[in-house]
C-alpha positions, 0 to 999 in steps of 0.5 A: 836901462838894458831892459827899457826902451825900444829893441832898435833903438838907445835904451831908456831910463826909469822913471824914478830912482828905482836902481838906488831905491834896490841899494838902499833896501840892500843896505839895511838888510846888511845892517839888519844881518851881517851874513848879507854884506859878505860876500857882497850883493850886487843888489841894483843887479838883482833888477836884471837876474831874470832877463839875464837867465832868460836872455831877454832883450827889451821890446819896447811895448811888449814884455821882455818875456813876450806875454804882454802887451801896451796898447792905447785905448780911446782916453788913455794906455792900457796893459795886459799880460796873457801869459797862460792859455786860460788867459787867452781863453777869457779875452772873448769875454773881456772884448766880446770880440770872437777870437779863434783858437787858432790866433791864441798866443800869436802876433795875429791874436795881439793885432786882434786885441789891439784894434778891438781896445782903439775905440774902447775906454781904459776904465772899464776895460781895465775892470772886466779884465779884472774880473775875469782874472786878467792881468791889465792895468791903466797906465798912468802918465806918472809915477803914482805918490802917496801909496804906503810901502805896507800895512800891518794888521794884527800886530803885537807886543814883542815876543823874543824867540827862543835864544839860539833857534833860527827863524822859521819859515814856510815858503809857499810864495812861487815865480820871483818877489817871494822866493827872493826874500825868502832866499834873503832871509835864509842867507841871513840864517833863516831856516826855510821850507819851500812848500809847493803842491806836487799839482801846481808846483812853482811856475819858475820850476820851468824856467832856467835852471840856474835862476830857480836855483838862484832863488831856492837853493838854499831852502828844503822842500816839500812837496804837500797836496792839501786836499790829501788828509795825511798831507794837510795834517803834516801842513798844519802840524808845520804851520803851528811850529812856523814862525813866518809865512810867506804866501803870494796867492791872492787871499782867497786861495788859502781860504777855500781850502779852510786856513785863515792868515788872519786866525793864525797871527792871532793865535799867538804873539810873535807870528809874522804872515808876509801876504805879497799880492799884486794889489794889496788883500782888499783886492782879489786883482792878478798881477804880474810885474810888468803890469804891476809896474805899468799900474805904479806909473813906469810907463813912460821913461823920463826921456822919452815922447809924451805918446811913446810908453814902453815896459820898464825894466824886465817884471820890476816890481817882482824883485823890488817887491821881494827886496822890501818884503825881505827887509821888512820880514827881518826887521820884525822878527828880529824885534820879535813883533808879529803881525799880518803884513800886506805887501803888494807889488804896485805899491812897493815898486811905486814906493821906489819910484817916488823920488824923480830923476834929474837927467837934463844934463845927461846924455846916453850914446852908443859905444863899440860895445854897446851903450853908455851914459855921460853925466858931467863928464862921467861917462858910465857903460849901461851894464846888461842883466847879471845872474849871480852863481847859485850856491846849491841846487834847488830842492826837488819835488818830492814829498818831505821824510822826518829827517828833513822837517827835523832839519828844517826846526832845528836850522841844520844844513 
């Protein structure tokens, strides 16, 4: 609630019972490991990790992080996130509007947007901006229903590994929904190598420290240019001895350079490929998490206007996304069942939010302190954003040694 609503006035719910589908995720992950459940995970505040690293506020129509916008078209809402210059580069083409260099990044250039969509129909504004690589999405009044929580292609008879090995992943997710299952998993006695590209390392990289070594302490690294030989035979040497990958590029990316998720769990039973897109594999769409919560029908908090949508929560399908994929990845390995598993943040967080929220009776006031919630007597404060303490730093971007990738096959610390 700290992060919905209006920045001046009371906070606002979710849609849907998104804080408990979180502890719910949470409870069979400690069923599933027992290295979960102690010390314990506050896992509704996971929600909150990264507005509490960041300090950031809610804002009502624009993003807690400031890169996105709701704006009404002529039928309907409509979200866009333009948190890269490339981004503000392609809006001319998306309006064919002029927008001087000059207005990029600034109120004047969101005040340019925002009158050029007014007469415009969200439909088709929705797919150029889907073209051209944007990140927007409708904003339907409610929470989408009936979407699967995740596909699975390719899976196959169980093949149990081998007894006493720890599970092995190659993390090549980057910013939140993959680098926190993958920080799950290894909490949970997985052995996980963060593989990121000394060109484009992971965007989170430039964020606050304490959140980046939140989400990747735990793990090794390294650093590995695929277009370089002796770096793309080390990749593909580690991808034959892998058990789970985890990737959060859209499908296409991994193709052009010549590696095919499908091929690989084919080749032999047991291998799990965790695939978090915004969308789903058939689609080749960015997303981001707050767009992608806005496209699964958060945009409209259950006690406010009909005309009043605001962004829920702070990029929300990121950690539920990450939560889910976490669950699932482990449910499977330990079975022992391969497959390609398609996860997407839409869905997982319109998942979350499919059951409604009853709040006729409930009351939110303001206290010396802040905010609070009464509900049949109970009154409750509205908690701000936490930020768990990392254990370890994250790993730095350095190329990989030998000593390192045997510590990675055989789980040592």
């Amino acid at each position: 609630m700290a992060s919905t609503g209006p920045l001046t006035g009371e906070p606002r719910f979710a849609p849907g019972a998104v804080a408990s589908a979180a502890i719910g995720v949470g409870a069979v992950l400690e069923a599933l490991s027992p290295s979960l459940a102690a010390p314990a995970i506050d896992w509704s505040g996971l929600l909150g990790e990264r507005a509490a690293a960041w300090g950031h506020e809610r804002r009502g129509r624009v993003t807690a992080g400031g890169a996105g916008r709701l704006f009404r078209a002529r039928d309907g809402w409509i979200a866009i996130q333009l948190p890269r210059p490339d981004d503000w580069r392609s809006v001319p083409a998306w309006l064919e509007t002029p927008l001087p260099a000059a207005l990029h990044e600034s109120e004047r250039g969101w005040t340019v947007i925002e009158a050029a969509l007014r007469d415009r129909e969200v439909e088709p504004l929705v797919e150029r901006a889907r073209m051209l690589g944007l990140a927007c999405a409708p904003a339907p009044r409610e929470p989408i229903d009936g979407v699967p929580l995740f596909r699975i292609d390719g899976d196959r008879e169980a093949r149990p590994r081998a007894a006493g090995r720890p599970l092995r992943i190659l993390d090549l997710s980057s910013l939140w929904a993959g680098p926190l299952a993958t920080s799950l998993l290894a909490k949970a006695g997985a052995s996980v190598l963060k593989v990121e590209s000394p060109n484009r390392p992971d965007g989170a990289r430039g964020g606050p420290s304490d959140f980046f070594d939140l989400l990747n302490g735990e793990k090794r690294g390294a650093a590995l240019d695929l277009t370089v030989p002796g770096d793309r035979a080390t990749f593909e040497a580690l991808l034959e001895e892998a058990d789970l990958v985890v990737e959060s590029a859209r499908p296409r990316a991994l193709r052009q350079l010549g590696f095919d998720a499908e091929a690989w769990v084919a080749n032999r039973a047991g291998r799990l490929w965790l695939s978090i897109t915004g969308y789903g594999r058939d689609h080749e769409w960015i997303a981001f998490g707050d767009d992608a919560a806005i496209a699964a029908g958060l945009a409209w908090a259950p006690d406010a206007d009909d005309g009043d949508p605001c962004f829920c929560g702070d990029a929300l399908a990121d950690p539920l996304a990450g939560l889910h994929a976490a669950a699932i990845a482990l449910a499977f390995a330990q079975a022992g069942r391969g497959g390609l598993i398609d996860l997407s943040l839409r869905d997982a967080l319109a998942c979350s939010a499919a059951t409604p929220v009853d709040l006729e009776a409930v009351e939110v006031f303001r206290t010396q302190e802040g905010f609070g919630v009464l509900d049949a007597g109970t009154t409750t404060p509205v908690a701000a954003p936490r930020l768990r303490s990392p254990w370890l730093a994250a790993p730095t971007l350095t190329a990989p040694t030998t000593d390192s990738l045997d510590a990675w096959r055989h789980g040592r610390c």
